[in-house]
N, C-alpha and C positions, 0 to 999 in steps of 0.2 A: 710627570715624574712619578715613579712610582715607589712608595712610601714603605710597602710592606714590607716587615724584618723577616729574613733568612732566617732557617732553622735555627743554625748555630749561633745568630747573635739573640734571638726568642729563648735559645736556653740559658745562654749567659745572663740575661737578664733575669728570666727566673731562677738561676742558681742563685742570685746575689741580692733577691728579696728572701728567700730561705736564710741566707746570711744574717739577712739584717733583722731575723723574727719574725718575717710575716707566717699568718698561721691559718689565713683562708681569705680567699678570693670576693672581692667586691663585685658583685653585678654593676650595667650601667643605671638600671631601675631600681630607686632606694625599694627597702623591705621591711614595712611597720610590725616590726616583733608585734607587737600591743594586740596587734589583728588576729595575728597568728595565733596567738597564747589564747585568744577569746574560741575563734574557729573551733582547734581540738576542742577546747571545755566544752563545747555546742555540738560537736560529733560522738563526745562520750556521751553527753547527757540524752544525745536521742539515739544511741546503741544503749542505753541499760532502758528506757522505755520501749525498745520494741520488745527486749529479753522479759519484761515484768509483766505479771499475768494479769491481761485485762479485768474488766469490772463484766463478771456475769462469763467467765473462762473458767472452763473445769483443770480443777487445781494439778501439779504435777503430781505425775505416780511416782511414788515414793522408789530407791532402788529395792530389790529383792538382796536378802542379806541368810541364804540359807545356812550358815554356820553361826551365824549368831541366834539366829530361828531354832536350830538346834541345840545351843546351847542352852539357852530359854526354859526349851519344854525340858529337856533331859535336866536341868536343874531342879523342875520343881517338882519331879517323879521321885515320890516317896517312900514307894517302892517296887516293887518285881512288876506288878500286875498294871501299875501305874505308868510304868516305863515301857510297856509294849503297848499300850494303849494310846502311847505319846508318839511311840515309832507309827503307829498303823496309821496317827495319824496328822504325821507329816507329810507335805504336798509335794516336796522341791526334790525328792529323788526319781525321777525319772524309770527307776530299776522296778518301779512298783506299777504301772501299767502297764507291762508285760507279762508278771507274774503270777501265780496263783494263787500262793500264800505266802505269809510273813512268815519265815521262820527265824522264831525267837530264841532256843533252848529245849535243852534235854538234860532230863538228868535231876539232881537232888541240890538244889540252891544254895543248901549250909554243907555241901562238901567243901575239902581243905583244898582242892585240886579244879583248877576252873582252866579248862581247854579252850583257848579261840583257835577257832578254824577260820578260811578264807570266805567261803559265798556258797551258797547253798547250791547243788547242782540239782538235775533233774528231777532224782525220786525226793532229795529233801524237800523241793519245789512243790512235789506232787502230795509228800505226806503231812508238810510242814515242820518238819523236824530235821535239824542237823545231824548230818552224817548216817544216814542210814542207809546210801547204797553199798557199793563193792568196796570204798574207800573206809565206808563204815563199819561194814563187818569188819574187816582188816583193824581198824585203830579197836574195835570192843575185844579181840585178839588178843591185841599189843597189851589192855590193860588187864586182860586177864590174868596174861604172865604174869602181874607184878600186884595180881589180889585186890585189884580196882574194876567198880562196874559202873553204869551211869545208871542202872537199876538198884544196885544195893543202897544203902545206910550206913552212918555215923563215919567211923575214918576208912573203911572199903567205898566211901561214895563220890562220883565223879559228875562234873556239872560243865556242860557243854554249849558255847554262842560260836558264835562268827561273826567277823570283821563288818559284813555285809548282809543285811536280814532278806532281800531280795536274789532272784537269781538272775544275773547279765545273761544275754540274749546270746544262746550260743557257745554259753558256759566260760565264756570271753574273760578276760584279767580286766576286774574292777579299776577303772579310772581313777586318775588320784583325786579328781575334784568329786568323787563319789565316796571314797574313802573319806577326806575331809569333812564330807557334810554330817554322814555318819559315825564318827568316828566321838564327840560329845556323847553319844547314846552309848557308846561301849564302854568309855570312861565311866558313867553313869552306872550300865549295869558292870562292871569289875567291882565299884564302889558297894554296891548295893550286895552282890553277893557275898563279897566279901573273904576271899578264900583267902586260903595261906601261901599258895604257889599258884603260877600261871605256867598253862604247858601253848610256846606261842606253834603254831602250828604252818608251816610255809613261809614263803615268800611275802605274800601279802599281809598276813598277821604279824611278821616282822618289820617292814614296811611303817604298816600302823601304830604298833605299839613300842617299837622300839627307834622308830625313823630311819631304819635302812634296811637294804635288802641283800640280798647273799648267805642262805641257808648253808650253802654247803659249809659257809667260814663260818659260821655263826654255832652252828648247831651243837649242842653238847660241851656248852659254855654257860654257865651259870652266870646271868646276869638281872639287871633289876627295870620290872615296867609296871606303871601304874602305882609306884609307890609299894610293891611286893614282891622277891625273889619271882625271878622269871627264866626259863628254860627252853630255848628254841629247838624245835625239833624238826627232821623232814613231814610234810605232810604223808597219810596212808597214801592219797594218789599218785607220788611221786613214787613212793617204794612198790608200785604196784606197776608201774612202767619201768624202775629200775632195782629188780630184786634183790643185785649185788649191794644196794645200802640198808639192808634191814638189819647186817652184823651193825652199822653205827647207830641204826635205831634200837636194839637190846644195847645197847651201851647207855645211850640215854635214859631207856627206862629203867635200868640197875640205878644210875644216877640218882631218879628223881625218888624210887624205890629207900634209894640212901637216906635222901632229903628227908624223904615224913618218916624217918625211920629217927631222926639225928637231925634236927633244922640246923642247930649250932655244930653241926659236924665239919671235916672238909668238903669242901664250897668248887 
């Protein structure tokens, strides 16, 4: 005779141990919890000994932590001379074995007017100084009009970094994890020099010091970065490929003109 239950009386029946609370299945072979419970403890304990570093095993490399690396040395740079000597010699930027020189600054360090620029291109590359190809004459131009130089003294003087002391391969948009690493040194030198206004310069230098980007929106809006009135403007490059925005670049430098004219003026 054959004993086996039909579906539908197989599920009747399991319907109506559901009913009555059953809440899991008996095998026909009992199962010694006791074993079980010992087994795992005996499978953790010989997974954290294969994980744990032998007797006479060279120790784990520590991870590499280049923003706190950075923050470090550009802390304990004391001053101007000290903090390019921290950047030149930092390991973790990648931008510096391609390069030919660190460019640091230009310009007069106790001016009231501290310009960041994006990254140094070719000829900055080549002479170590920011802004002195075509992009550059063009901004020594712009400050001429408004009676500022990066060669003069006292309130005519203008002091010039970038975002980035290396030049990207290519003249390429600085990565953000490049910006990041660097970006502790530029806090450093802002502090160090100490100006009264920041002229933020592009895309990139907006980016860094203000955390977003969109010059077009940005530009000739009096806002605050690094703890000091800050004034975003188009970069000389861009007005140099786009000539029709140099009417909103005289507009900004009338602005900024304003500003050291009147700090507590209209804003």
């Amino acid at each position: 005779m054959d004993s086996a239950l039909d579906w539908h009386t197989a599920r009747a029946l399991l319907d109506w141990q559901v009913e009555m609370g059953v809440t899991e299945a008996i095998s026909e072979a009992p199962v010694n919890r006791f074993e079980a419970e010992a087994e795992r403890a005996a499978q953790a304990v010989a997974a954290a000994a294969e994980t744990a570093p032998q007797p006479g095993a060279a120790a784990p490399v520590p991870q590499e932590d280049p923003v706190g690396d950075a923050e470090a040395a550009a802390a304990a740079a004391q001053d101007l001379a000290a903090l390019r000597a921290a950047i030149d010699a930092y390991p973790h930027c990648e931008l510096r074995r391609g390069a030919r020189n660190l460019v640091f600054c230009d310009g007069a360090p106790v001016a009231r007017v501290m310009i960041v620029g994006e990254a140094p291109g070719r000829e900055e590359d080549l002479e170590g100084r920011p802004f002195v190809g075509r992009a550059g004459k063009l901004l020594d131009r712009m400050l001429a009009a408004i009676g500022l130089a990066r060669d003069a003294e006292g309130e005519d003087a203008v002091y010039i970094t970038n975002v980035l002391p290396w030049r990207p391969p290519n003249n390429r948009d600085p990565r953000p994890e490049e910006i990041e690493m660097m970006l502790p040194f530029l806090k450093r030198h802002v502090a160090l020099a100490d100006p009264d206004i920041l002229v933020i310069m592009g895309n990139i230098s907006a980016q860094a010091t203000l955390g977003k980007r969109g010059i077009t929106r940005l530009r000739g809006h009096w806002t605050e970065a690094m703890d000091r009135p800050a004034l975003p403007m188009f970069h000389p490059a861009y007005l140099l490929r786009n000539p029709g925005a140099k009417r909103d670049a005289w507009a900004d430098l009338l602005s900024l003109k304003a500003r050291l004219a009147d700090p507590k003026g209209p804003q």
